[in-house]
C-alpha positions in Angstrom: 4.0 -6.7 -0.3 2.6 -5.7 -3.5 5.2 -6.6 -5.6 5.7 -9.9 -3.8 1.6 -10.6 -4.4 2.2 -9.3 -8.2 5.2 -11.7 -8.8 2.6 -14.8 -7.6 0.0 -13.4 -9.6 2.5 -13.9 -12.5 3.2 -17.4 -11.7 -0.7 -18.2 -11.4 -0.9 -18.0 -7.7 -3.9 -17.5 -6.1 -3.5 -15.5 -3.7 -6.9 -12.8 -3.7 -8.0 -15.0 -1.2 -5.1 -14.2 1.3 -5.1 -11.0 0.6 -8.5 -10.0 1.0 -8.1 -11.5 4.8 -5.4 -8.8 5.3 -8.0 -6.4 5.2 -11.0 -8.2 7.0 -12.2 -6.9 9.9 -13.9 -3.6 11.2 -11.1 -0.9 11.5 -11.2 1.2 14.1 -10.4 5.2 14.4 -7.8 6.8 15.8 -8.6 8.7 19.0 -7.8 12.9 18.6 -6.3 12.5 21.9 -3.9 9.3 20.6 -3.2 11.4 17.2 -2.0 14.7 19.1 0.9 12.6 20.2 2.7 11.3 17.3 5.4 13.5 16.4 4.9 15.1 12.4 8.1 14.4 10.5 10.8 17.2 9.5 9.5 18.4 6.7 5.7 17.5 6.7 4.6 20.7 6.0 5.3 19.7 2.1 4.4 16.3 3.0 2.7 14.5 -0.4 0.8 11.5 -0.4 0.0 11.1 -3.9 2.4 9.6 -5.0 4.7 6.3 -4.5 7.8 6.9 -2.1 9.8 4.2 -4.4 10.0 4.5 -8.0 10.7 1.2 -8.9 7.3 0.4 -6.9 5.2 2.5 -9.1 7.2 1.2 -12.0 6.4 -2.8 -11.3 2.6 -1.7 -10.3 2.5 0.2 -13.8 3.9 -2.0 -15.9 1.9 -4.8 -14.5 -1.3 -3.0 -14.5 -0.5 -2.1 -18.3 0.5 -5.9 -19.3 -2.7 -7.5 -17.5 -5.2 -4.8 -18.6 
């Protein structure tokens, strides 16, 4: 989705509009009880969130955060 919403940007799309409705609303929490019963993934002991899961994603958000800034 972001690279999608990146590529309109370049074309002078508006789209912050749209966007910003994607997130509208009141989100609600998770329930302990709910949580408890997903399954953790193989592995998700080393589990890191800080960073992309696909490099050419972080690429296309770099390089157009660079060229527009």
């Amino acid at each position: 989705m972001i690279v999608y919403v990146l590529r309109l940007h370049d074309k002078g799309v508006k789209v912050a509009d749209e966007v910003n409705e994607l997130f509208a609303g009141e989100l609600n929490p998770v329930a302990v009880k709910a949580q408890s019963k997903v399954p953790l993934p193989d592995g998700s002991a080393s589990l890191i969130l800080d960073f992309f899961f696909s490099s050419s994603l972080a690429q296309t958000v770099v390089q157009w955060h660079c060229c527009n800034n």
